[in-house]
Each structure stands twice: as structure tokens, then as C-alpha cells.
C-alpha angles and dihedrals in degrees: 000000000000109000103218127215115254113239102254092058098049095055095049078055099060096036085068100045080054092052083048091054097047092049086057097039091044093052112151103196092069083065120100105255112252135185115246100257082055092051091043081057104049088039089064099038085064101041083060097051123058103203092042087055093049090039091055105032100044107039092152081053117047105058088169139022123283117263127234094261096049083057092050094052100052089048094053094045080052108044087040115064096172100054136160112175153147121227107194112190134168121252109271088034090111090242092163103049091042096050100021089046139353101052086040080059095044097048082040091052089048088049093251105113119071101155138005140174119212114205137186147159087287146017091242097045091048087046092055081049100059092036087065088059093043086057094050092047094052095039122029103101109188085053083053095045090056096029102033118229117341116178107071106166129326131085129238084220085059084047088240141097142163138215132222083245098042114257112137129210124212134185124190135162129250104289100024116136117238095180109140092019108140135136102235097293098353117093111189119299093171121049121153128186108218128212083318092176136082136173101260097043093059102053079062103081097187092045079051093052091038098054089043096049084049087056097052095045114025101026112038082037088078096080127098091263091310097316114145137015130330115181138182118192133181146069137305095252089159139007099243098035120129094267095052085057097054096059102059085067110115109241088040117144111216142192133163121198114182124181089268135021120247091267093058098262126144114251098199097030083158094076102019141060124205089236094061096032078061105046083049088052094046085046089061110027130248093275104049091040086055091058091042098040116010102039089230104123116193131201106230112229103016088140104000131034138216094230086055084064104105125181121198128186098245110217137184089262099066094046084065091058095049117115105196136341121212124196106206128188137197101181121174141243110251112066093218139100100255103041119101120304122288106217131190130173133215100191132166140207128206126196092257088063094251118143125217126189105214104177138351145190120212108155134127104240148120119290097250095062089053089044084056094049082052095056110039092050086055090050083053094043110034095100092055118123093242138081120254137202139188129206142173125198102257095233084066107030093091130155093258089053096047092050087069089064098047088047087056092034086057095052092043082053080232130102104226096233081234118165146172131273101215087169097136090229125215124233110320099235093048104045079050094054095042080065098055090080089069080060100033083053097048088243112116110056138198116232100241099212093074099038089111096049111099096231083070096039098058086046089062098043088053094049088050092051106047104111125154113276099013138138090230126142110244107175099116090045087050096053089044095050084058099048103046083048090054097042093052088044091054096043094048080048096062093039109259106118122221129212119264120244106184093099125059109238126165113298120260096024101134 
């Protein structure tokens, strides 16, 4: 039988093969030789820049370049002694290097920095943490060539450690109390809150209230009467987590960095491309990478649910009792790859009032990509024995946009039969949930054949995200809302009543 470490163990293991690491990666005799006024100079040079410091001093760090954001928060923590902030980052944004230990060695390098307490969710999380920091101090060569020896007694497994000029480091857990922690005359002037959150503390409201209101008391209470820098630092993983809540204080200082800008740039281009910002996003699905990367948590199932999600094998038969099919499209403004979703729906109607969604197209891209899926599913589809149409909501459907459609036409040596919705629609979120009856009831299917597309896939994702209030795409539910409204005005029209769906019944009662 394999006798396995115990975890303490382990992780004192591979905190010395780090401090090995940072000893080979730190080696000053790789370095060009310099006088000292040479050395005094570039000492203060990096002292003075933030992502020179981090570039010289953590090699084995900082495997690419600091962003833009990493700079302005380092600026602000500096230039701001009394601070209370909230520094919300997307997962991947190296939010723990940057706030547990490079920026504490650069203020310490600097002399402002005496004591801090380091906190996470738990005592052995915020003792890896420190120990992180511990590792750099007593190993980092080229800081202790410029700084002298730094480690003097403690251990990051106790959650304390000293300094040869008397600064102390401290880690607790979420709840601890730090009451009486001070450093001879210092009391703390750095603490940061680490990724305090987790996902079963959140869903406890009261746990929630309770760890707030210990921030705001005991812990920032630790303080010499609020002097010095109080940090939290992590990402939105609900929208009524600790650090949710914190922000909400008034005095708070801010800031929000997701994986891209609103306008679909990348924030640490540095490090990331939008290729792989995108596969990560299509690994996890819109609504988990929106949690991870965008601090935009979203409850699953507020107005739809995943159970109401039903697939049917669509066969030539029931294309022959289908009474109309409607491609509806809700495309958006920008014609770019980042901007909001273009949507458009292919969906179906039987004569027993049943709806079916055949194909659909949910994608950020440019127009002329959606113009080309237009066309090419009219082309396929053009011999079926059911009448199609094709519309387009009247707000978008400009001349710029429907010229699209006639330069493609043109090509195609067709004219796509496109026209305009005029319907005055009411409010967007109502007209979407008066819609969630046709899936509550087990009348409105999914063509299963293209349930593993991604085009599917994000429709779903969106469906399964709108929720009141929210900073949720809607573009497919949209589309669908208006499909679903003109399909069931042009059957009752020709006299084939539909079922009503403004009322919730048993599913599958039809």
C-alpha cells in the first residue's frame, strides 16, 4: 500500500523546490558587472516604475509583461496611503502575485510597508499565500543584492514571518480574529483579502452578512484608525458574494478588469490573445466564462430552465405538417467581430401548434458572415413544401445593412425575399418571459441534430441567462420572441389556431 504524504508535508516540498526556482532564476552573476553609483541609479529607477521593478526582480514571474491595469493599480496603492478599495479581476489576471507579493516588495522596497496581514478563505490557503512572499524575501537574490538580507525568524506554515528591518508578515483565514497584531510600535498599513469567496459560502446569505460585517469591524479595525491600505482583491462569483457587498460601501475605491473591455478588447493583451480568450470562453460556455472572466455571475434557470430544454429528431414527415417556417433575425449594430451577438432564428410551426427551432445562428461576427448564412440556408432550403419567410426587426433593418443582402444577392444572382418587422414592441424582458410557457408546457423543440453545433449551444446559454436586471446578451431570445409572436399572427390568420402561452399549465399537456 502507498503511504501518502500528508498535506502539510507536500506543500513545504514544493515550497522548497520554489525557493529553488527563484534562487536560479534570480542569479545575479549572470548579471553585467556595474559601479555602485551605476547600481544606486538603476536601483532607483526601479523603485520608480512599477513594471521595470516587477520585470527585473521576478523573472520566474512575470512571463509576460505587465498590463495597463496592473500598472494603475500599483500607482494608485502607492500614491494613496489611506486606501480602501476593491480590486475586481478576472480569473487568469495574476491578482495574487500582483496584491500578496510583488506590489508588498515593491512598497517594502520603497520603506512603506511595516506590517501586513494577508487573508483568505482559509488559514491554509492564506498561509500558502504568504508563504509565496516568504519564499521571494529569503531567496530572490537580485532583491537581496539591492536590498541586503531580508528573512530574519517565523515560518509561512505558523502564518508569520519577520524581516532584518522589521517589517512582519501575518496570514489568517476568514473569521480570524487579528485583534492585538502589531510589529513593536507598528500596527498593520497593508492588509489584502484574497479571493474571500467561494461557491458554497455565497448561496448562505447570513455567512455572507456575517463575514462582511467582520471586515468592516475586526478586520479593518486593525488598522491604526483606518491608516494605511485595505485591499480586496478577486473576482464577482455572485451577485451577492462578500465582495459584492463591499463594494457597495461608500468610500470605496473600485475598479473592474474582465478578460475583454466593453468594446471587446483585450485587457492584458500582453499575455492573451482573442483567439484563446475565445476558445476559453467556448470551453466553458457563455454563462460560466462570464463568472470566471467577465465578473458577471449569472443564476441558471431564473426564467428558463435546463430541464425545459427538449430535442426532437426532426424527419421528413414532419416537414410535411408544418404550416410555415420563419427565419427571424436580430442582428446587431457594429459590423465587427466583438460587438454584441448577431441572432437569427429558423423556427417552425406544425398544425398542432407545436414549434420547432431548426436551425439557428448566434455568433459575434461581422454582417457579412450572417448575410452568407442567409443565403446559403434559402438556397437549402428553397425546394421544401413550406412556405418560408424571412424578417428582420425594422430598427436594424437600414439601408447599410440591406445592402448587405442585395451585394450578396447580387453574387448569388437571387434577391433574398427579406423584409421588415414594423410590429411597436413592448418592453424587451417581458415580451422574452411571456415566451417560457411554450417550454414549461413541452411544446417548442430543439432539432437534435444540431444540439452539438455552437450556434445551439450559445442559444441555449443565452435562454438560460436572461434574468431581470442583468447584463446578459439576448439577442437569440429576442429573435425567438419574434418569431414565435409572427408565426402564431400568420397561422391564426389563416385559421389554424395555436395554443395560448400566456398562462403556465403541466408540462407536456398538450
Amino acid at each position: 500500500m502507498i503511504k501518502r504524504k500528508k498535506p502539510l508535508q507536500e506543500a513545504y516540498e514544493k515550497w522548497l523546490l520554489q525557493c529553488k526556482t527563484i534562487r536560479e532564476a534570480t542569479d545575479t552573476n549572470r548579471l553585467k558587472t556595474e559601479t555602485t553609483k551605476e547600481k544606486e541609479q538603476r536601483i532607483e529607477s526601479l523603485k520608480k516604475d512599477y513594471s521595470k521593478f516587477v520585470e527585473y526582480y521576478f523573472p520566474h514571474l512575470a512571463t509576460s509583461k505587465v498590463g495597463k491595469f496592473h500598472i494603475q493599480a500599483a500607482k494608485k496603492i502607492l500614491k494613496t496611503k489611506n486606501l480602501k478599495a476593491v480590486f475586481e479581476w478576472a480569473r487568469g489576471h495574476a491578482k495574487s502575485m500582483t496584491f500578496c507579493c510583488m506590489i508588498p516588495m515593491w512598497l517594502k522596497a520603497r520603506g512603506e510597508l511595516n506590517v501586513m496581514v494577508l487573508v483568505s478563505k482559509s488559514n491554509d490557503k492564506a498561509n500558502q499565500l504568504l508563504g509565496d512572499l516568504q519564499a521571494e524575501l529569503a531567496n530572490n537574490s537580485r532583491y537581496i543584492a539591492d536590498f541586503g538580507l531580508q528573512f530574519k525568524f517565523g515560518d509561512w506554515r505558523e502564518g508569520e514571518f519577520s524581516t532584518t528591518d522589521g517589517c512582519a508578515f501575518f496570514a489568517l483565514g476568514r473569521g480570524q480574529s487579528p485583534r492585538g497584531i502589531r510589529k513593536g510600535a507598528h500596527r498593520p498599513d497593508y492588509i489584502v483579502c484574497d479571493d474571500i469567496d467561494d461557491d458554497e459560502l455565497v448561496l448562505n446569505p447570513k455567512r455572507v452578512r456575517k463575514l462582511v460585517e467582520w471586515i468592516q469591524t475586526a478586520l479593518f479595525g486593525a488598522l491604526d484608525m483606518g491608516r494605511g491600505r485595505f485591499i480586496i482583491v478577486g473576482n464577482r462569483i455572485h451577485s451577492n458574494s462578500v465582495l459584492a457587498n463591499i463594494t457597495k460601501i461608500e468610500g470605496i475605491y473600485h475598479t473592474i478588469i474582465n478578460a475583454l473591455d466593453k468594446n471587446g478588447r483585450i485587457n492584458w493583451k500582453e499575455k492573451y490573445t482573442l483567439k484563446e480568450i475565445q476558445e476559453a470562453i467556448q470551453f466553458m460556455g457563455w454563462r460560466n466564462a462570464q463568472k470566471e472572466f467577465f465578473n458577471n455571475p449569472i443564476s441558471q434557470g431564473t426564467v428558463f430552465k435546463n430541464e425545459w430544454i427538449e430535442y426532437r429528431k426532426i424527419t421528413k414527415a414532419d416537414y410535411k405538417n408544418f404550416v410555415r417556417i420563419i427565419v427571424y433575425t436580430d442582428p446587431s449594430f457594429k459590423n465587427t467581430s466583438t460587438a454584441d451577438f448577431k441572432a437569427s432564428v429558423a423556427l417552425a410551426v406544425d398544425t398542432k401548434g407545436r414549434f420547432y427551432i431548426l436551425r439557428c445562428f448566434v455568433r459575434q461576427c461581422t454582417v457579412s458572415e450572417m448575410v452568407r448564412w442567409h443565403y446559403d440556408l434559402f438556397e437549402e432550403w428553397h425546394n421544401l413544401p413550406v412556405p418560408i419567410s424571412f424578417m428582420m426587426e425594422t430598427s436594424f433593418a437600414q439601408d447599410l445593412l440591406l445592402q448587405e443582402f442585395v451585394k450578396e444577392g447580387e453574387t448569388r444572382k437571387m434577391q433574398l425575399p427579406i423584409r421588415k418587422d414594423d410590429r411597436k414592441k413592448p418592453e424587451k424582458f417581458g415580451r422574452i418571459e411571456s415566451i417560457s410557457p411554450l417550454f414549461e408546457r413541452g411544446i417548442l423543440f430543439w432539432n437534435e441534430e444540431r444540439k452539438e453545433s455552437p450556434d445551439f449551444k450559445a442559444a441555449v446559454e443565452q435562454l438560460l441567462s436572461i434574468e431581470q436586471g442583468t447584463r446578459t446578451p439576448d439577442d437569440f431570445p429576442d429573435s425567438l420572441e419574434g418569431a414565435i409572436w409572427q408565426l402564431q399572427r400568420s397561422v391564426q390568420l389563416a385559421n389554424a389556431p395555436l395554443p395560448t402561452f400566456y398562462s403556465r399549465t403541466r408540462k407536456n399537456s398538450y
